[in-house]
PDB file with SEQRES, HELIX, SHEET and CRYST1 records, atoms N, CA, C and O in Angstrom:
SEQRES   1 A   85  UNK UNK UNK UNK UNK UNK UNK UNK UNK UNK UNK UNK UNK          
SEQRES   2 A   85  UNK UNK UNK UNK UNK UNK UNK UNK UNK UNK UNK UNK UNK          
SEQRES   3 A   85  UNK UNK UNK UNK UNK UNK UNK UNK UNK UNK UNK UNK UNK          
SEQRES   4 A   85  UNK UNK UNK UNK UNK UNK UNK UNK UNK UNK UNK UNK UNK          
SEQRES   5 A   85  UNK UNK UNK UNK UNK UNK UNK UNK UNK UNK UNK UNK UNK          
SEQRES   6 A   85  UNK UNK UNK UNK UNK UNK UNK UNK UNK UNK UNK UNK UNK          
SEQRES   7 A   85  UNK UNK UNK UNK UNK UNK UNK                                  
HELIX    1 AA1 UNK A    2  UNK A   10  1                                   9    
HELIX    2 AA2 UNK A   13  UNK A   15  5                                   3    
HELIX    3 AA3 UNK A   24  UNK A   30  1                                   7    
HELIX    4 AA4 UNK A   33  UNK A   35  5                                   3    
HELIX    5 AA5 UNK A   39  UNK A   46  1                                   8    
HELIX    6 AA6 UNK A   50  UNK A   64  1                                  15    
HELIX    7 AA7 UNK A   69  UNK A   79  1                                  11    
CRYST1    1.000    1.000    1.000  90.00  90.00  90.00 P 1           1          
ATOM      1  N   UNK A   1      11.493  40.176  22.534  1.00  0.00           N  
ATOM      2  CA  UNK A   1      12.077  41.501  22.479  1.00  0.00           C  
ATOM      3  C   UNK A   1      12.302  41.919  21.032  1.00  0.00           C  
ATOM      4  O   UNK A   1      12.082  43.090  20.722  1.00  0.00           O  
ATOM      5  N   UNK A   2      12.597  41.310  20.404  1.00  0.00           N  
ATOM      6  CA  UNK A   2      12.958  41.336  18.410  1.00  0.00           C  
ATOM      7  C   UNK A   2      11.452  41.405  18.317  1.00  0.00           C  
ATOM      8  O   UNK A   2      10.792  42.410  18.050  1.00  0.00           O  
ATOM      9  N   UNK A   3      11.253  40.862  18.433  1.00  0.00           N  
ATOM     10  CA  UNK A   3       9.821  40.663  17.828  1.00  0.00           C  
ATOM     11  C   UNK A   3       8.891  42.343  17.971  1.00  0.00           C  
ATOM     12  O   UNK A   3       8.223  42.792  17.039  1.00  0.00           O  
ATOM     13  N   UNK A   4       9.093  43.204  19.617  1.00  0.00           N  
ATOM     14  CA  UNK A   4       8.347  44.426  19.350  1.00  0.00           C  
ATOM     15  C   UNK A   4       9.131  45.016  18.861  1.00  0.00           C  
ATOM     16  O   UNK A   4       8.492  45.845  18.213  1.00  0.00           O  
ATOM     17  N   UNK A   5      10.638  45.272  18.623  1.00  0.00           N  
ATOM     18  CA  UNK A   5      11.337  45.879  17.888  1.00  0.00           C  
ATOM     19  C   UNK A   5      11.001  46.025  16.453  1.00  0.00           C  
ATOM     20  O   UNK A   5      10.872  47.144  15.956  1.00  0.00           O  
ATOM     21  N   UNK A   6      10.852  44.932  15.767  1.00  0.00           N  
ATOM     22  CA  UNK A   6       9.917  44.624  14.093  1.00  0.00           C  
ATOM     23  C   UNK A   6       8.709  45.114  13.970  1.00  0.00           C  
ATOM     24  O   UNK A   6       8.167  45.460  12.920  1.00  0.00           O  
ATOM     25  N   UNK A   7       8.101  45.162  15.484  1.00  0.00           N  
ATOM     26  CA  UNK A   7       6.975  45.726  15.255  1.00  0.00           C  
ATOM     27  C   UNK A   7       6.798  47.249  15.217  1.00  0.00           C  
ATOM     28  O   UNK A   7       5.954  47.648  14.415  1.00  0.00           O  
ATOM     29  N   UNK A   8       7.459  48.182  15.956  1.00  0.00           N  
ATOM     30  CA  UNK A   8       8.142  49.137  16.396  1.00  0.00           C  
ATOM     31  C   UNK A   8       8.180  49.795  14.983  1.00  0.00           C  
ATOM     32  O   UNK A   8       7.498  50.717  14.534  1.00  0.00           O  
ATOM     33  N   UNK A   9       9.456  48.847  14.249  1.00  0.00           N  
ATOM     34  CA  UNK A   9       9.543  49.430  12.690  1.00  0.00           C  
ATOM     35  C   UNK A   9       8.663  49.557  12.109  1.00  0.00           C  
ATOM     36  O   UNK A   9       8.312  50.656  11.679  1.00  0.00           O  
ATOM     37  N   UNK A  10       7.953  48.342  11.889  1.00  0.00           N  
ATOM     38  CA  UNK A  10       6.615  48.281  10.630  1.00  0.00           C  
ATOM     39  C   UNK A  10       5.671  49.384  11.147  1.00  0.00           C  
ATOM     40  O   UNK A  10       5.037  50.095  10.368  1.00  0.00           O  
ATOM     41  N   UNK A  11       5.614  49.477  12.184  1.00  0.00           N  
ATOM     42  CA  UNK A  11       4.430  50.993  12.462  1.00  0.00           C  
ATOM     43  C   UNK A  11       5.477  52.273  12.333  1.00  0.00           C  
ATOM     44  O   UNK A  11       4.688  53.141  12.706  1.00  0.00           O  
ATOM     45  N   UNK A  12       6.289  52.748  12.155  1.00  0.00           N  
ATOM     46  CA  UNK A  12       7.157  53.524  12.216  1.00  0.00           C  
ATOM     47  C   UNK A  12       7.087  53.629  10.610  1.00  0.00           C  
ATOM     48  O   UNK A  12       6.745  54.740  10.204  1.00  0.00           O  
ATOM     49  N   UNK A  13       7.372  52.593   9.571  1.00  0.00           N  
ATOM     50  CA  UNK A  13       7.339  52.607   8.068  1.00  0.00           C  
ATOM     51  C   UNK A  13       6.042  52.746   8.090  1.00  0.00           C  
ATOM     52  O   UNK A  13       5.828  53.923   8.379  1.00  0.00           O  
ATOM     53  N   UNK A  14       4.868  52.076   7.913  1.00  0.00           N  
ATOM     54  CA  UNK A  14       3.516  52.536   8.098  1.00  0.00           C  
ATOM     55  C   UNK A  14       3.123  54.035   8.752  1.00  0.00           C  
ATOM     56  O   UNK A  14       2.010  54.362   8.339  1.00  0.00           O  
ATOM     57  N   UNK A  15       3.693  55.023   9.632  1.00  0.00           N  
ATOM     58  CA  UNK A  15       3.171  56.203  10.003  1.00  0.00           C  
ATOM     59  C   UNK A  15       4.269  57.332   8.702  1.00  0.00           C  
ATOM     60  O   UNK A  15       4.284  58.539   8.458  1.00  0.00           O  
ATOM     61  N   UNK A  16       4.839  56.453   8.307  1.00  0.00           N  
ATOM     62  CA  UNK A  16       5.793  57.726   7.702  1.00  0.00           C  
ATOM     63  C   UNK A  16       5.287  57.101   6.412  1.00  0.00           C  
ATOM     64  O   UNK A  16       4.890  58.171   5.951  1.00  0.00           O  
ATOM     65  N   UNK A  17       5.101  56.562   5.829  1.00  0.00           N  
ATOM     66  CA  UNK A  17       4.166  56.471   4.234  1.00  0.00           C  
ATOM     67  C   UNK A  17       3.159  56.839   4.402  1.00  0.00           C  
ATOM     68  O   UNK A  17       2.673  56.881   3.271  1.00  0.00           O  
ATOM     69  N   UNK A  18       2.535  57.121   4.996  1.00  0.00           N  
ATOM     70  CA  UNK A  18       1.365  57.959   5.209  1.00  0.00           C  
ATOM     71  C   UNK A  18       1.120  59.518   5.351  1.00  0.00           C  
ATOM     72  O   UNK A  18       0.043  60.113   5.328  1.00  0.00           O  
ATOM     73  N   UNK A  19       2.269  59.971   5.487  1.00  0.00           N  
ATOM     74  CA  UNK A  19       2.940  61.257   5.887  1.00  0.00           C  
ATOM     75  C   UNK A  19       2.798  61.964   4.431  1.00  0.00           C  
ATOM     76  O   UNK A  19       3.014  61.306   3.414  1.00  0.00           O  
ATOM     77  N   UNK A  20       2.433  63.301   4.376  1.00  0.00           N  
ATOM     78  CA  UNK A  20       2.865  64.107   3.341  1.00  0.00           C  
ATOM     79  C   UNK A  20       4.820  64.565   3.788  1.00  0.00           C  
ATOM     80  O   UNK A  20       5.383  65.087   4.750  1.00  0.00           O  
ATOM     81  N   UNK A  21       5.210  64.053   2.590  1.00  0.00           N  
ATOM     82  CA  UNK A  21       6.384  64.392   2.155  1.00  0.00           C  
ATOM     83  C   UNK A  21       7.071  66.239   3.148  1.00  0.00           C  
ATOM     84  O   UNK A  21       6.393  67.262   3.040  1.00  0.00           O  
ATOM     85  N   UNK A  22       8.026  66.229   3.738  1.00  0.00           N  
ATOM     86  CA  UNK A  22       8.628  67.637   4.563  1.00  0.00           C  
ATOM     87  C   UNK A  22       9.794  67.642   3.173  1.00  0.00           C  
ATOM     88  O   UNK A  22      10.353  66.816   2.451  1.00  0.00           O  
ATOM     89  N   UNK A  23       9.743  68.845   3.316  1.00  0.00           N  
ATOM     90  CA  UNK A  23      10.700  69.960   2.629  1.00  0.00           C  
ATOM     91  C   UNK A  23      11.905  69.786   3.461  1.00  0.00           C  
ATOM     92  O   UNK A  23      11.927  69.516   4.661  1.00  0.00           O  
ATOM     93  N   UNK A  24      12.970  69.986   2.619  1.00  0.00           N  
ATOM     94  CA  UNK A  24      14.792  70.341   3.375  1.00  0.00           C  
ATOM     95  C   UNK A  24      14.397  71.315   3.901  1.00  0.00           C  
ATOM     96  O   UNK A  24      14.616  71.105   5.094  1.00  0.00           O  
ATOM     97  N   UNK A  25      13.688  72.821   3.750  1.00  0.00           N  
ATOM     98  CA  UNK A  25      14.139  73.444   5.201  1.00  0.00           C  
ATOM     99  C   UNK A  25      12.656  73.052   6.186  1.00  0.00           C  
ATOM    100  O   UNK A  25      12.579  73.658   7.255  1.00  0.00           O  
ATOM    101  N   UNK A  26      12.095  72.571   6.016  1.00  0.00           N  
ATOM    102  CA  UNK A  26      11.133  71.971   7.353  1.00  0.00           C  
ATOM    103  C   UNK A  26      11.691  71.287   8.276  1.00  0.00           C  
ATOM    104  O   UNK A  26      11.634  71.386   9.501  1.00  0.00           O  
ATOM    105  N   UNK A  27      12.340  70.449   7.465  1.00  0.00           N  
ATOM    106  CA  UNK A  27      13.624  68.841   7.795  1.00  0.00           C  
ATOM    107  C   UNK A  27      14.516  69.738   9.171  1.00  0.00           C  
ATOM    108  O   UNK A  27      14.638  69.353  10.334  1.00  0.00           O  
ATOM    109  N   UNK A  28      14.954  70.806   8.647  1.00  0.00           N  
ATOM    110  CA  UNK A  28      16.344  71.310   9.454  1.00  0.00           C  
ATOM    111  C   UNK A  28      15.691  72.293  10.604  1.00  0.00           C  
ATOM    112  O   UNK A  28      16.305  72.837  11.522  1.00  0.00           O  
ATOM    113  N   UNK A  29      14.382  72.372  10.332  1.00  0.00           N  
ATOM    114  CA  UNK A  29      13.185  73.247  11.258  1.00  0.00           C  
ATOM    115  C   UNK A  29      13.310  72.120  12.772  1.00  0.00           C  
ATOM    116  O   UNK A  29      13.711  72.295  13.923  1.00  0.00           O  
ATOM    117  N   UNK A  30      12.729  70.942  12.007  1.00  0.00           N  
ATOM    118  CA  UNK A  30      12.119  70.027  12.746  1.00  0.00           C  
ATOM    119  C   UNK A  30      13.591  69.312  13.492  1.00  0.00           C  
ATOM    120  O   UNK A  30      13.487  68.990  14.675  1.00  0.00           O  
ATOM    121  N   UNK A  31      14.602  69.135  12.959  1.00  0.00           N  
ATOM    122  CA  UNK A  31      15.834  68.366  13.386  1.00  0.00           C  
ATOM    123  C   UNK A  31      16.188  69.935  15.007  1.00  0.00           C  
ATOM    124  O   UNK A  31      16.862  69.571  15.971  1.00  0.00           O  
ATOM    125  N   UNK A  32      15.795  71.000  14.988  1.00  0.00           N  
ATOM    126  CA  UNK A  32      16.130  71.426  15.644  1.00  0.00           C  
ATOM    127  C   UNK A  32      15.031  71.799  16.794  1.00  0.00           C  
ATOM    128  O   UNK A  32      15.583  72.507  17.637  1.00  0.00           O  
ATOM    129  N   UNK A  33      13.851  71.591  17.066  1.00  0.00           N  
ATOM    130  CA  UNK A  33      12.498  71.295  17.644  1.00  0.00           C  
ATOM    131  C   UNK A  33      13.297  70.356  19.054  1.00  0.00           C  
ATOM    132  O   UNK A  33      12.894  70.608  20.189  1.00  0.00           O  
ATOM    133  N   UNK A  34      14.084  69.616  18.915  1.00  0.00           N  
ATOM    134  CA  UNK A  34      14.293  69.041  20.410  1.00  0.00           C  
ATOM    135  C   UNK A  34      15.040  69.656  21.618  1.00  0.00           C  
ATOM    136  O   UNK A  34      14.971  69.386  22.818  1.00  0.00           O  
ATOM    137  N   UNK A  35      15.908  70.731  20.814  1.00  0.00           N  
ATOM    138  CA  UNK A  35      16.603  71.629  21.227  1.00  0.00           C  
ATOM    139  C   UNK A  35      16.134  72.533  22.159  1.00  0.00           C  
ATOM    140  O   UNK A  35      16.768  72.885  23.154  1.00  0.00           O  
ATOM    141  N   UNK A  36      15.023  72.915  21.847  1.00  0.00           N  
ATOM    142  CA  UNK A  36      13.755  73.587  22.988  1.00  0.00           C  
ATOM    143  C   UNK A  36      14.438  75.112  22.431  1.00  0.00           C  
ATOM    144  O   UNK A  36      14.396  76.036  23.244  1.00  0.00           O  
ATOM    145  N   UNK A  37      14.946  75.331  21.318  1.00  0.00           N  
ATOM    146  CA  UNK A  37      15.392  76.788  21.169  1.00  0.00           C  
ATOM    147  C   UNK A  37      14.090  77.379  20.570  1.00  0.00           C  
ATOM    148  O   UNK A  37      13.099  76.787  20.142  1.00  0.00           O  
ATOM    149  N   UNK A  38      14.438  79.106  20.679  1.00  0.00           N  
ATOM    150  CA  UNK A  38      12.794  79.607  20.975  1.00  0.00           C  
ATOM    151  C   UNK A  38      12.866  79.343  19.366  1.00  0.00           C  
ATOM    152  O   UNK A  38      13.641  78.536  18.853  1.00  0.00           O  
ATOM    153  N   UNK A  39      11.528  80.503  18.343  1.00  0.00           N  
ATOM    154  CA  UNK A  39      11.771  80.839  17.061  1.00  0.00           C  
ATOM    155  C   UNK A  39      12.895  81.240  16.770  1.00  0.00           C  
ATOM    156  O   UNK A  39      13.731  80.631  16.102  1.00  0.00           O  
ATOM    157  N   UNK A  40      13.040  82.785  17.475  1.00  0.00           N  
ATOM    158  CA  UNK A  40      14.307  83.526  16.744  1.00  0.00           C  
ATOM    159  C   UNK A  40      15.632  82.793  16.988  1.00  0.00           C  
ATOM    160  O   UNK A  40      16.475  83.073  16.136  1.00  0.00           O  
ATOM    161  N   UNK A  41      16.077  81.839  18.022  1.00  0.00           N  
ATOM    162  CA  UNK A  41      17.302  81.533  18.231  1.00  0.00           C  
ATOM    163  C   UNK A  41      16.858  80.528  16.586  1.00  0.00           C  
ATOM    164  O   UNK A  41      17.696  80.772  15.718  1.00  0.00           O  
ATOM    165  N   UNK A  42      16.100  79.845  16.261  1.00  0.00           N  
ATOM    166  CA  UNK A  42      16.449  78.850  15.261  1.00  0.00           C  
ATOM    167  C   UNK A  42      16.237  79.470  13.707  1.00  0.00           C  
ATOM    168  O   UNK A  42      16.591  78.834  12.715  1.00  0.00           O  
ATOM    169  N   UNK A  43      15.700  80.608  13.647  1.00  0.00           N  
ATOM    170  CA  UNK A  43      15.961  81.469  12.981  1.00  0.00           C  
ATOM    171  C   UNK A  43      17.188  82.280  13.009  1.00  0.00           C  
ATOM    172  O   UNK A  43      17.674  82.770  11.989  1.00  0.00           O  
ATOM    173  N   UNK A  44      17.619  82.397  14.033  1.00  0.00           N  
ATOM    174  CA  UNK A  44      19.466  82.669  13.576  1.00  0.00           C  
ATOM    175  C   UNK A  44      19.706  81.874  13.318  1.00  0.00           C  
ATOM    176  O   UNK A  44      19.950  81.896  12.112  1.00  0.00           O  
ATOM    177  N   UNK A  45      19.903  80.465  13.954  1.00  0.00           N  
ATOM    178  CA  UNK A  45      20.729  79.106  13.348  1.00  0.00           C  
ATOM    179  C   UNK A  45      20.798  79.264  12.144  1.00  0.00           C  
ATOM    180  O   UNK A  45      21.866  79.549  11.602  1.00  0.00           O  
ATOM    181  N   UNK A  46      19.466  79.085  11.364  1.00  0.00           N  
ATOM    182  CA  UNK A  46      19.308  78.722  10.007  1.00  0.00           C  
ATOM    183  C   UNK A  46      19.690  80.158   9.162  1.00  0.00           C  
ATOM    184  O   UNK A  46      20.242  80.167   8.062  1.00  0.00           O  
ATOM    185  N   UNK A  47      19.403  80.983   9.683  1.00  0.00           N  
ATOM    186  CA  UNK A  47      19.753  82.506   8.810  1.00  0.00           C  
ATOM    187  C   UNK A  47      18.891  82.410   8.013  1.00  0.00           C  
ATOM    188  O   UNK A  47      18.944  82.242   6.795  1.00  0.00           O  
ATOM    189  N   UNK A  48      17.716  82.562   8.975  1.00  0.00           N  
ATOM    190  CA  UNK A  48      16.452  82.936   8.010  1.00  0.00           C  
ATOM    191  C   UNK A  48      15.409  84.067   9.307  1.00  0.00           C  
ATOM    192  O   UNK A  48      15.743  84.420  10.438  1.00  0.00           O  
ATOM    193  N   UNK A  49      14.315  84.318   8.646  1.00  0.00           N  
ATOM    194  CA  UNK A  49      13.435  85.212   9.228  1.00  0.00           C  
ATOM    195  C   UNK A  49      12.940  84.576  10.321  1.00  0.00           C  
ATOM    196  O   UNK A  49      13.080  83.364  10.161  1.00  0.00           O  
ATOM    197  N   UNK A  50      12.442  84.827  11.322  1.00  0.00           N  
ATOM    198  CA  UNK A  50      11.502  84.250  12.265  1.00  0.00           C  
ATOM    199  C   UNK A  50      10.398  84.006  11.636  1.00  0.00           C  
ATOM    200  O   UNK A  50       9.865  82.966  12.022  1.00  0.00           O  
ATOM    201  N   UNK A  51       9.720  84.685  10.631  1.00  0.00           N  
ATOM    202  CA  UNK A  51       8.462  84.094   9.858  1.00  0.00           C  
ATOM    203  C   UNK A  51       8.431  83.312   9.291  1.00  0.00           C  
ATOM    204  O   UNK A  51       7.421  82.724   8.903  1.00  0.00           O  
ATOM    205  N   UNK A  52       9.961  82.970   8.984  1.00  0.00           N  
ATOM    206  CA  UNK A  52       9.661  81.474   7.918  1.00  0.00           C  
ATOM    207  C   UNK A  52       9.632  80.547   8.777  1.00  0.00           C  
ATOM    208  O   UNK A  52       8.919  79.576   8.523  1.00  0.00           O  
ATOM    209  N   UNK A  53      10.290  80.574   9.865  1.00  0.00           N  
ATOM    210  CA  UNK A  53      10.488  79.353  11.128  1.00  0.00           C  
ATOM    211  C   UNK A  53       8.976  79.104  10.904  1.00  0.00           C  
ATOM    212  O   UNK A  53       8.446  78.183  10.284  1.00  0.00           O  
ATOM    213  N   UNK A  54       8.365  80.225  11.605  1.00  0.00           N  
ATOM    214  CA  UNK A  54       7.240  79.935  12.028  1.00  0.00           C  
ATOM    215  C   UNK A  54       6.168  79.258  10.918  1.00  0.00           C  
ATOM    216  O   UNK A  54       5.313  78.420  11.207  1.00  0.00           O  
ATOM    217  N   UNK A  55       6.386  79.752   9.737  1.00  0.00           N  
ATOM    218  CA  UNK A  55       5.610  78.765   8.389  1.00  0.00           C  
ATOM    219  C   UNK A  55       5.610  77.715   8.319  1.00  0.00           C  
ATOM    220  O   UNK A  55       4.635  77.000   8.086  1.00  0.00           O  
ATOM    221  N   UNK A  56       7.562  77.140   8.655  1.00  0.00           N  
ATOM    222  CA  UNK A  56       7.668  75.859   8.525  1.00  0.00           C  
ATOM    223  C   UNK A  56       7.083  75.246   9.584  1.00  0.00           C  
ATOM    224  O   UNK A  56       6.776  74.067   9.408  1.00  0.00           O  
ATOM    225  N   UNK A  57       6.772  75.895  10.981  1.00  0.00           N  
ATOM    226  CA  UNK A  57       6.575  74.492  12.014  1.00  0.00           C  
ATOM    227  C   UNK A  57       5.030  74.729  11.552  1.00  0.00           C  
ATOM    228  O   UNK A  57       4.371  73.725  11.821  1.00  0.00           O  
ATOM    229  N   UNK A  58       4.366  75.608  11.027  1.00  0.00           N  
ATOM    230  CA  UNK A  58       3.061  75.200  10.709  1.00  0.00           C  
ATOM    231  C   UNK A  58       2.466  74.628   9.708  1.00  0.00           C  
ATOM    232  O   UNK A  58       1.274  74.336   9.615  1.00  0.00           O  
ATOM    233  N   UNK A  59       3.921  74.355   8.405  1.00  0.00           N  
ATOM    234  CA  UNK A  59       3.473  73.201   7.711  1.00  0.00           C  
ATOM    235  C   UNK A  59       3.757  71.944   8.347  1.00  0.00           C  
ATOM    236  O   UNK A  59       3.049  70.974   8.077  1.00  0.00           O  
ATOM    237  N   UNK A  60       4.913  71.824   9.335  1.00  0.00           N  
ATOM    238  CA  UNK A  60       5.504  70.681  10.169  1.00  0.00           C  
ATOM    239  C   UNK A  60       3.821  69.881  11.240  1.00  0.00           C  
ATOM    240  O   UNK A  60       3.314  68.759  11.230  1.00  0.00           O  
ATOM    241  N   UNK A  61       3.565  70.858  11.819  1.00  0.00           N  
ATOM    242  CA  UNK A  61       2.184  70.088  12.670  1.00  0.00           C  
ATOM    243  C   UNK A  61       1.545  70.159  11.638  1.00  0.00           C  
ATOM    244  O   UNK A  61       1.819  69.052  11.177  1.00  0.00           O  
ATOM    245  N   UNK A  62       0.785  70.695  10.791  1.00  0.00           N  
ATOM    246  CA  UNK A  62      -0.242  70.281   9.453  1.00  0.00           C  
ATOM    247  C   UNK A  62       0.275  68.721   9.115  1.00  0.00           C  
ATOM    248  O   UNK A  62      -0.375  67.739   9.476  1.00  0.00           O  
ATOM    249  N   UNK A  63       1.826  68.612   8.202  1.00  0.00           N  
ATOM    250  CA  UNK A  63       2.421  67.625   7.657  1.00  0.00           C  
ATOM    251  C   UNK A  63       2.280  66.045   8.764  1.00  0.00           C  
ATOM    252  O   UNK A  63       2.301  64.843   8.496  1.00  0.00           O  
ATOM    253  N   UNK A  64       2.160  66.706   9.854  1.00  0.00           N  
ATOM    254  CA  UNK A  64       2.869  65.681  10.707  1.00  0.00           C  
ATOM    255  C   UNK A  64       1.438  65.177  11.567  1.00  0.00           C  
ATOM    256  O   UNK A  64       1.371  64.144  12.233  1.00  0.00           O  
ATOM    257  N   UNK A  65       0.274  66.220  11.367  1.00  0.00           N  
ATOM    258  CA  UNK A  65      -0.995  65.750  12.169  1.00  0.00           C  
ATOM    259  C   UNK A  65      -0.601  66.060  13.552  1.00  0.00           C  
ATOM    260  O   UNK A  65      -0.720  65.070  14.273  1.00  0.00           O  
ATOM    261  N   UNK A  66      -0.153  67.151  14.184  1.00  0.00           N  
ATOM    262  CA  UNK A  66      -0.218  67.654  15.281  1.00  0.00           C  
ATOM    263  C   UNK A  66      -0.389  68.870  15.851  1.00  0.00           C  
ATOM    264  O   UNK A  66      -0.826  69.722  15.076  1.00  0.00           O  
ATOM    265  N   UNK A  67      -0.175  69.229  17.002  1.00  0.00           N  
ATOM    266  CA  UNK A  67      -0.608  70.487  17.208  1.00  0.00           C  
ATOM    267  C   UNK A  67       0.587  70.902  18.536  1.00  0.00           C  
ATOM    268  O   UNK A  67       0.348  71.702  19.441  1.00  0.00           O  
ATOM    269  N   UNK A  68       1.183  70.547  18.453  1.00  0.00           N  
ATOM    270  CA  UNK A  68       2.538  71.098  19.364  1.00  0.00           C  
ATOM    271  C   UNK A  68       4.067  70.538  19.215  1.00  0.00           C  
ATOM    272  O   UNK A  68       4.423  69.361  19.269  1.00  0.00           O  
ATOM    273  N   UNK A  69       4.908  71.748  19.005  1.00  0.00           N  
ATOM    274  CA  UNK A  69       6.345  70.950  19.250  1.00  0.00           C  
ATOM    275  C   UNK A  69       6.346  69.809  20.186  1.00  0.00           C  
ATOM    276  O   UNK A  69       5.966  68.761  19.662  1.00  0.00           O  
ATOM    277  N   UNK A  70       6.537  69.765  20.916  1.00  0.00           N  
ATOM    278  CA  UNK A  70       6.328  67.980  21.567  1.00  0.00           C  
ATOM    279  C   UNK A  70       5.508  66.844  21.094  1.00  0.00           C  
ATOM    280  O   UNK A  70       5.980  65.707  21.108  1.00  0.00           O  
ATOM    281  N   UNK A  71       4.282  67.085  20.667  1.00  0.00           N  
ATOM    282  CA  UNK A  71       3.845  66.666  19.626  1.00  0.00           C  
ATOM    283  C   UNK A  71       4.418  65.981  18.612  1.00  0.00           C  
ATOM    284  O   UNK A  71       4.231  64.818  18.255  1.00  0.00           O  
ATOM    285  N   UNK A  72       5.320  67.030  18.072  1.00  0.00           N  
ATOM    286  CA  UNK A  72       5.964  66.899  16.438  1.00  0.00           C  
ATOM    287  C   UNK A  72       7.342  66.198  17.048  1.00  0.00           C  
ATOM    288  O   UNK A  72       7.998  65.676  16.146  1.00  0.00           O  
ATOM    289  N   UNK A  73       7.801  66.093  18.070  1.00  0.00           N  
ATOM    290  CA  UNK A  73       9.132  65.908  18.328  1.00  0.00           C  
ATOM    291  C   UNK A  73       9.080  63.999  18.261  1.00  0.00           C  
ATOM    292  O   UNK A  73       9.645  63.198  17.518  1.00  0.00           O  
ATOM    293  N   UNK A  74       8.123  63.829  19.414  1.00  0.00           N  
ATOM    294  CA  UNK A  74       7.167  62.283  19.265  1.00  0.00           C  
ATOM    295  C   UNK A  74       6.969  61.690  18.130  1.00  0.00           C  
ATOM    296  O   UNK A  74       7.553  60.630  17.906  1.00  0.00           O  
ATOM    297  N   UNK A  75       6.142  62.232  17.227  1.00  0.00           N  
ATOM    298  CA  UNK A  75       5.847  61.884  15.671  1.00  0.00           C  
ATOM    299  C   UNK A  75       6.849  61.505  14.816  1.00  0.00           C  
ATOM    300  O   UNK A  75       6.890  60.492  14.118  1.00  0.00           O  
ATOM    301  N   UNK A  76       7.965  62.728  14.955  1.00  0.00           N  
ATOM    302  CA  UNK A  76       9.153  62.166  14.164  1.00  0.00           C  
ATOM    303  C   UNK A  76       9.776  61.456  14.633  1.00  0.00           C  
ATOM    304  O   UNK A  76      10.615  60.891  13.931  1.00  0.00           O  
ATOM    305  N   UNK A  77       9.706  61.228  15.625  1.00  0.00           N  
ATOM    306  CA  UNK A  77      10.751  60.219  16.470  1.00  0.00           C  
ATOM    307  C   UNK A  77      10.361  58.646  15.965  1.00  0.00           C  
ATOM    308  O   UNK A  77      11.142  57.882  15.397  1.00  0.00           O  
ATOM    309  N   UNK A  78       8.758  58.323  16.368  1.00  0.00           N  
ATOM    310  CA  UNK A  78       8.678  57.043  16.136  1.00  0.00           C  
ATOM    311  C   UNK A  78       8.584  56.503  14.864  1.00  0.00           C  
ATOM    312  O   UNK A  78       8.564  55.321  14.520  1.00  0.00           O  
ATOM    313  N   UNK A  79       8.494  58.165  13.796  1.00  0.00           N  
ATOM    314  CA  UNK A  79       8.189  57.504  12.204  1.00  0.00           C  
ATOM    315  C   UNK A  79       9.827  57.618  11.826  1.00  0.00           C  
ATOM    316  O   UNK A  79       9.984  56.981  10.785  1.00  0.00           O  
ATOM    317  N   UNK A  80      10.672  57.995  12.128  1.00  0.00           N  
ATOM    318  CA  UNK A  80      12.144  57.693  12.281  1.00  0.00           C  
ATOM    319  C   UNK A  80      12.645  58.755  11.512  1.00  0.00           C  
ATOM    320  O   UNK A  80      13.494  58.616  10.632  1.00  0.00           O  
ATOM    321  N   UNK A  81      12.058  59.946  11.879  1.00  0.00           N  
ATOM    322  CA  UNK A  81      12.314  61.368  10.832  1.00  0.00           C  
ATOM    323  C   UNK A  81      13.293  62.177  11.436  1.00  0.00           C  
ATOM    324  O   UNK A  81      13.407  63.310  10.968  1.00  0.00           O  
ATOM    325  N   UNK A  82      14.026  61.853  12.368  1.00  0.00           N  
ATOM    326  CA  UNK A  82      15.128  62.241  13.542  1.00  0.00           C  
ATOM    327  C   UNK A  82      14.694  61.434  14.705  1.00  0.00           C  
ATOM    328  O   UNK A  82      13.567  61.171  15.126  1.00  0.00           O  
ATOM    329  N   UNK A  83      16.185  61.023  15.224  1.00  0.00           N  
ATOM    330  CA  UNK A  83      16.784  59.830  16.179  1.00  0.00           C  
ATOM    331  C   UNK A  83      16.066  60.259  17.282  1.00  0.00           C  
ATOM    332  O   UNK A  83      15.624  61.364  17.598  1.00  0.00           O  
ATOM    333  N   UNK A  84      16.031  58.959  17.907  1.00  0.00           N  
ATOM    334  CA  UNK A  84      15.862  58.829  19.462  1.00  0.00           C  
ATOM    335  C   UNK A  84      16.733  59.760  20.237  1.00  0.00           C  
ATOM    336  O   UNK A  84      17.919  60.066  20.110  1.00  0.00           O  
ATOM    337  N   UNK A  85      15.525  60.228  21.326  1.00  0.00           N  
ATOM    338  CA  UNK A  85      16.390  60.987  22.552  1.00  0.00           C  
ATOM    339  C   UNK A  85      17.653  59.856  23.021  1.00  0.00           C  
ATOM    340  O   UNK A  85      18.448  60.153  23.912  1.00  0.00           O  
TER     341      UNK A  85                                                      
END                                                                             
């Protein structure tokens, strides 16, 4: 059981060094992606435009090698870029 746990990590450190580097507001884009809130609700959150939301989740799947919020929610999860459900 330790043992896939170590393993778990080392591919988790291995998928996230491989990663192009996310921006603080991508970071606070993506920390809110599990939430299932639409654009504009996370564009109020943040008190920003709905266009920037939308920039960031399309540098977020570019950055992250995907092509859907669920997608991206998975990705960060196992490279440890925000916690487990």
């Amino acid at each position: 059981m330790l043992n896939a746990r170590v393993q778990r990590l080392q591919q988790a450190v291995h998928l996230a060094r491989d990663l192009e580097p996310l921006t603080p507001a991508e970071l606070r884009v993506l920390e809110l992606l599990p939430t299932h809130l639409t654009d504009n609700l996370i564009a109020r959150q943040l008190s920003v435009s709905v266009n920037t939301v939308r920039t960031h989740l399309q540098a977020l799947y570019r950055k992250l090698e995907v092509r859907s919020r669920a997608d991206a929610v998975e990705r960060a999860r196992r490279t440890g870029l925000i916690p487990p459900s």
